[in-house]
C-alpha positions as CSV (number, residue, x, y, z in Angstrom):
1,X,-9.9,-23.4,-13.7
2,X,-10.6,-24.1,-10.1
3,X,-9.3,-20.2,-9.2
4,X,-11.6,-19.1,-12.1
5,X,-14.8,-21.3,-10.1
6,X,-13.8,-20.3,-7.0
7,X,-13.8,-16.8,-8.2
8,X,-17.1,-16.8,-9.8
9,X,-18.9,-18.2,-6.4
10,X,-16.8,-15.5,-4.6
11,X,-18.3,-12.7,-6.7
12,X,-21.4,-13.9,-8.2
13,X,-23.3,-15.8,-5.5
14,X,-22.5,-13.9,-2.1
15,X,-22.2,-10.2,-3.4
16,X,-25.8,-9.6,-2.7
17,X,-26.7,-9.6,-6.2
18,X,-29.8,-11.4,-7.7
19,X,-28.7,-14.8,-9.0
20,X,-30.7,-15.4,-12.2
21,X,-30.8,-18.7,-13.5
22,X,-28.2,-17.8,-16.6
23,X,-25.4,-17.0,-13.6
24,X,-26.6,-20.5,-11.6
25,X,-25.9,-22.5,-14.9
26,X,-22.5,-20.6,-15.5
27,X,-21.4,-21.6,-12.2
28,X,-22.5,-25.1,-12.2
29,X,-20.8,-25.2,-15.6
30,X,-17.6,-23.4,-14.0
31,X,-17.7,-26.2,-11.1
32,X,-18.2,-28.8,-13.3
33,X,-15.3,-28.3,-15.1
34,X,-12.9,-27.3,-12.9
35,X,-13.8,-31.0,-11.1
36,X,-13.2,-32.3,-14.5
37,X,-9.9,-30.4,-15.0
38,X,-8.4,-31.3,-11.4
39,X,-10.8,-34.2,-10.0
40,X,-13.1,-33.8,-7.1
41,X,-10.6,-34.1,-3.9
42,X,-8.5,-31.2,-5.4
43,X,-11.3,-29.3,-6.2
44,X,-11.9,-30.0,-2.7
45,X,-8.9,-29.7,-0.8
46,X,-7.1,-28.0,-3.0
47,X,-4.5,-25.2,-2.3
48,X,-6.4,-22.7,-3.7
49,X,-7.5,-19.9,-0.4
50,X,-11.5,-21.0,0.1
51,X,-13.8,-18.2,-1.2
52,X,-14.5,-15.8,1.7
53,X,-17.8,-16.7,1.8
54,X,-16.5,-20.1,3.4
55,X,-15.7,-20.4,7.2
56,X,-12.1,-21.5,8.0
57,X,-11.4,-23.8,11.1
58,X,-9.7,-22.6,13.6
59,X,-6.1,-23.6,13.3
60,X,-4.9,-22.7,16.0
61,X,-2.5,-25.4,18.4
């Protein structure tokens, strides 16, 4: 489930595409269950790679 949100905001939201207000309700349907399915600190933190729209700290030591 949280792949299959993740996924969605990946393609849907930041592919340039207009976002109509039937793809803003599947996602927030998509999200909302996924935090269901896993709870909010692994939907979160999870081990799931970010969505590439998402900026990733520099991890470097």
């Amino acid at each position: 489930m949280v792949d299959e949100a993740r996924q969605f905001f990946d393609q849907t939201f930041f592919s340039g595409q207009t976002v109509t207000p039937e793809l803003a309700s599947t996602g927030t349907g998509l999200v909302a269950r996924a935090v269901q399915h896993c709870g909010i600190r692994d939907w979160i933190v999870s081990d799931v790679p970010a969505p590439s729209f998402v900026e990733q700290p520099d991890r470097a030591v």
